[in-house]
N, C-alpha and C positions, 0 to 999 in steps of 0.2 A: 809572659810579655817581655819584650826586649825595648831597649832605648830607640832604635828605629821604628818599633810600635807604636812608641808612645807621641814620638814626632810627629809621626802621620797623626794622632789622635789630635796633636794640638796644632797643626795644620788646616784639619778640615773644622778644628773651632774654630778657624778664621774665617771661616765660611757667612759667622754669623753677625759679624760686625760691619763685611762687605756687602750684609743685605739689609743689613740698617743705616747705613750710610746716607743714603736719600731719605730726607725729615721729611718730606712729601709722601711716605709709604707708610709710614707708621707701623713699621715691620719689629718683630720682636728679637732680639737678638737668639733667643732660645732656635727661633724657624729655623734659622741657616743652617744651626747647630745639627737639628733634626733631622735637616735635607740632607745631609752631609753625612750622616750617619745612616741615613736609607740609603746611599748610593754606596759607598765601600762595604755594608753589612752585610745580611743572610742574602737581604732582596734585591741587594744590588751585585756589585762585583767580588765580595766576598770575602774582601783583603782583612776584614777583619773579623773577629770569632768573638761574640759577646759573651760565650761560654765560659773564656777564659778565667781564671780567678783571679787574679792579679787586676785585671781589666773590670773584672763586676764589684770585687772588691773598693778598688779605688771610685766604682761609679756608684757604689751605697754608702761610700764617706762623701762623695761629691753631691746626693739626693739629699742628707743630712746637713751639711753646709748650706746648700741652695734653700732649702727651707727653713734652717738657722737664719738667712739674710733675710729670706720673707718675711719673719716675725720679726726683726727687728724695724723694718720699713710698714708693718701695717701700723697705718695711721691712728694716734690714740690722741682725737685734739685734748686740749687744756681750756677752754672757752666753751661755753654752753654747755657742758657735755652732760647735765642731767634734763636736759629736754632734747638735745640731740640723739642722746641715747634710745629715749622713747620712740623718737621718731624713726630713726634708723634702723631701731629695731623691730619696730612695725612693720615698715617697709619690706625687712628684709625677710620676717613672717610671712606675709599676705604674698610673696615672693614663693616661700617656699611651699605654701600650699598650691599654690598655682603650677608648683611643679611638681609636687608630688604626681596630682591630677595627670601633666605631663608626661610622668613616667609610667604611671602605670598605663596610658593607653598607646605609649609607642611601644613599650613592654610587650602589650597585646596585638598591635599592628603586625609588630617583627616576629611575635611569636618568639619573646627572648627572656630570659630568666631571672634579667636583673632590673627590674623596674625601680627600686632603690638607689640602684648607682646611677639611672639615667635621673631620678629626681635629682639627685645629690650634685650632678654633674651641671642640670639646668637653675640648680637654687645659687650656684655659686659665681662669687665675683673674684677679681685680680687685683690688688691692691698695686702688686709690680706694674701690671700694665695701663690702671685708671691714674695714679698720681703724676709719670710723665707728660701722659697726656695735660691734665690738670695746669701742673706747672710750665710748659713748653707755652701754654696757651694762657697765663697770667690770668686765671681763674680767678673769682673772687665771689664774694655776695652770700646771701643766706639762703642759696642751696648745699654751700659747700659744705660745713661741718656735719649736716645731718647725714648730707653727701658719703662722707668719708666714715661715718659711722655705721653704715648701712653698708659697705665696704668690707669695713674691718668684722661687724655682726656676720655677715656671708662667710667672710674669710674662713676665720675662727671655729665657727660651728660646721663648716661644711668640710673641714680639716678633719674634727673632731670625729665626726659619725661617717667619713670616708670609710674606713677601716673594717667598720662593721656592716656597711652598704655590702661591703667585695665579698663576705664571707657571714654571709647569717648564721648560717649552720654553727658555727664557732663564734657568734655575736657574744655569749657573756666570756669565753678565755675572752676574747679581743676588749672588753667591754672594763673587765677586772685590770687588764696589764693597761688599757689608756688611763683608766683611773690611777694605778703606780704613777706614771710617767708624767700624767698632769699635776700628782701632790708634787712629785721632785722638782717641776717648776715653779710651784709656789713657793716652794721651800728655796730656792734660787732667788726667787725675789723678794721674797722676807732677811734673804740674809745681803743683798745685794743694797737695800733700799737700807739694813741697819747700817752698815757700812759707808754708804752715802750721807745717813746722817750726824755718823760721826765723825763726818771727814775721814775718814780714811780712804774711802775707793779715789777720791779724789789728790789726797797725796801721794795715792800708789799711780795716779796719771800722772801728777808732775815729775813724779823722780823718774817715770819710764819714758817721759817725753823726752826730759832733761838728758839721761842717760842711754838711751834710744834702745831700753830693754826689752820693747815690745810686751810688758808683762800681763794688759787686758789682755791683747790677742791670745798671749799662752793662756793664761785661766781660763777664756774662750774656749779655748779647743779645747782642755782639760774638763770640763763641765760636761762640753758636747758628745766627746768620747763617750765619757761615765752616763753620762743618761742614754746615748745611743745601744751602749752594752745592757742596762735595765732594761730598755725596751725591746729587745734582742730575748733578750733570758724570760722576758714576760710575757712572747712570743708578740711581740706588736710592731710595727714596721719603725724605722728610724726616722722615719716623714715626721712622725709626730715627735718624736726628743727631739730634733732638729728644730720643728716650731715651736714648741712651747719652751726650750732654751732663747730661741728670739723674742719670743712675747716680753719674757721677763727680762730682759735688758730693755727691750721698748721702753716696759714700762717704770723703768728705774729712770732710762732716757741715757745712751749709748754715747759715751765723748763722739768727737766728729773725726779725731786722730781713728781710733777702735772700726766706726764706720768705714772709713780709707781701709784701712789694714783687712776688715773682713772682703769686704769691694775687692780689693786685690788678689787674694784666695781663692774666693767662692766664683765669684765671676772672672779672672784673668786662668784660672788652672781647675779645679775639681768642678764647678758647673760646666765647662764645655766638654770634661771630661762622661760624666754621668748623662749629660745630652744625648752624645755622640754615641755613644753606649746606648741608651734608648732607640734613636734609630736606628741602630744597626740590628736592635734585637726584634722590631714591630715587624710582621709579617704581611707584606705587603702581597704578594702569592695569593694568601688568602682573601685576602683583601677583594683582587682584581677577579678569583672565581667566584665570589661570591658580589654581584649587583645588589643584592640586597643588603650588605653591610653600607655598601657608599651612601644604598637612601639612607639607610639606619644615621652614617655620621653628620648626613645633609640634615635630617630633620634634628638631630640634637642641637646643631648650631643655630636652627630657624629656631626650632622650641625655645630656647636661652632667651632668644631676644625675643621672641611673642611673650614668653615668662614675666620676664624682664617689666616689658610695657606694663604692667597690671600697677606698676607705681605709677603711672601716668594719671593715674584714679586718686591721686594725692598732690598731683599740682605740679609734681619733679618734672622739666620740660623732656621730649621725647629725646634729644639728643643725650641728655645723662642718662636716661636711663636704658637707650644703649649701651653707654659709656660703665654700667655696671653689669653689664652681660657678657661682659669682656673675658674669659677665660683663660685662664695660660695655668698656673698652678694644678690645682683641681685635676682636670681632665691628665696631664700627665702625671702627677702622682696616682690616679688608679691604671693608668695604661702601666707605670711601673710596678704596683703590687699586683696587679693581673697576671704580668706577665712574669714575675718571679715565682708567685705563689701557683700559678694555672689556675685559679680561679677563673679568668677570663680568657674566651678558647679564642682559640682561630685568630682570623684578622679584626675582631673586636677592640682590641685596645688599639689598631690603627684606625678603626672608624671613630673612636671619642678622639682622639689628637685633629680627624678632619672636622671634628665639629667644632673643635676649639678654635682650627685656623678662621672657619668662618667667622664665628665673634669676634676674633682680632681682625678682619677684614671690614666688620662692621663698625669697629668701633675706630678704623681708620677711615673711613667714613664721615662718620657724626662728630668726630674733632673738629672736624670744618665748620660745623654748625652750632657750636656750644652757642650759649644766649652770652651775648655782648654784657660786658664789666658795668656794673653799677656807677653812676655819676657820682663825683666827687661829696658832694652833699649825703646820696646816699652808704657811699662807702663809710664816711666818719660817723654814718649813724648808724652803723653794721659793724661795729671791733669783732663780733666775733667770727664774723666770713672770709677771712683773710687767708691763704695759705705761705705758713712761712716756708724760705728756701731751705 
């Protein structure tokens, strides 16, 4: 890779902020990234080589970041959270058997070999892409915390058993190294939450505020690195040390300084970087001679949200539960272990990215229609439906 490389790389990540610019599209910044990287890649004009090492390197530091930000952004309220939990977690159950069901009979429609990963793909939600929404739209009321529980339940688990959707055949190595990599983030947040209670993580914010030493963001990286390299060595993809290093800052609760600092990172430099790399690497070729993948990715996106609906059965109005069919994680983290590991051939991992786009087109949709904010009388009898900024 050369510095002219890398320009065009972070060029065409500007691709993706110009197609989120209109708040009327509810467009994800990841699309642009994507499009941008299908047009210069294999399938397009070809300026660029995702083979490269330098290039695939810096876009499995930037898959590891990007999913470091994700666990730090899924939502863990503080308010009801032991009847929310139940519920959300129901929800997100009765969810995922609806999808199993799902997969395995598009599994059998398409005559395809991973009815696992299509479950795995229609059980799961966005937390990146549900909480703007949410917020843009001054959300409030006693759908929301179960709301966001049911969110973060999808997240979480469907992060979890990703790994072992893509690669059965090898389900316990995969099975054994996510267990390594999940103790090392508990163990990250046992020592993260001792240190908070000693005040210390706290005086090490001020003196690095004070002093502008940046010192979370370095520990950050330094964690992320070390768990990425165990997960490496334990043969497990870096998706998951990336998340379950965000979980455990979530859940300690991230300064707002750390938050900026990682934002600037993940999303200004190695997300558009790891993006763009992804579509440069989806084979679109295959894609267009196979008709049968594009139904394939049409009906994953339909399946999500027929999925989806089966909380409708619990009272959650249709527009949220749209709004939790939402896909953007998920489906690109197996389009990237697919497409590194070959587990998934041909133009498969561009048909789950067309399913995702549909979710995000549905749930730009149903933003329009969230159920109107609770009266004033009922909000002060609702503290816990509140979303803070």
């Amino acid at each position: 890779m050369t510095f002219e490389t890398l320009a065009l790389i972070c060029a065409i990540g500007l691709l993706g902020p110009l197609l989120a610019v209109p708040s009327t599209w509810r467009i994800p910044v990841v699309v642009g990234e994507l499009l941008g990287g299908l047009a210069v890649g294999a399938s397009g004009a070809g300026w660029l080589d995702p083979g490269d090492e330098t290039f695939s390197f810096l876009a499995e530091l930037g898959f590891a970041m990007t999913m470091f930000v994700v666990g730090t952004r899924v939502p863990i309220p503080e308010h009801g959270l032991k009847s929310a939990l139940a519920v959300g977690a129901g929800r997100a159950a009765l969810v995922g058997v609806a999808a199993a069901v799902g997969g395995i009979v598009l599994a059998d429609v398409f005559d395809a070999s991973h009815p696992a990963v299509f479950a795995v793909l229609m059980a799961s939600s966005s937390a990146a892409l549900a909480m703007p929404v949410l917020e843009d739209e001054g959300f409030e009321g006693p759908h929301l915390v179960p709301l966001l529980t049911q969110i973060a339940v999808a997240d979480v688990v469907c992060i979890l058993v990703l790994p072992l959707a893509i690669a059965p055949d090898r389900a316990a190595e995969a099975a054994l190294g996510s267990v390594i990599v999940v103790a090392a983030g508990v163990v990250l947040f046992l020592v993260l939450r001792a240190l908070e209670a000693r005040g210390i993580w706290e005086a090490v914010h001020e003196e690095s505020k004070e002093r502008r030493f940046a010192i979370e963001l370095r520990i950050s990286l330094i964690v992320l690195t070390a768990v990425a390299a165990l997960a490496v060595a334990t043969h497990v993809t870096v998706m998951l040390a990336g998340f379950v290093c965000g979980l455990a800052i979530a859940a300690v609760g991230p300064p707002r300084r750390l938050a900026r600092q990682l934002f600037a990172l993940a999303d200004g430099f190695l997300g558009p970087v790891f993006f763009v790399w992804l579509g440069a690497s989806l084979d679109l070729s295959a894609l267009v001679d196979e008709p049968g993948l594009i139904a394939l990715g049409v009906c994953l996106g339909l399946g999500a949200i027929v999925t989806h609906l089966v909380v409708r059965l619990t009272g959650l109005p249709v527009p949220l539960t749209v709004l939790t069919a939402g896909q953007v994680g998920v489906p690109v983290a197996a389009a990237t272990i697919g497409t590194q590991t070959g587990e998934l051939e041909g133009g498969l991992p561009a048909a789950l990215i067309l399913g995702a786009l549909i979710t995000v087109a549905a749930v730009s949709v149903a933003a329009r229609f969230l159920p109107a904010p609770p009266t004033a009388t009922g909000a002060e009898n609702d503290a816990t439906g509140r979303l803070d900024p």
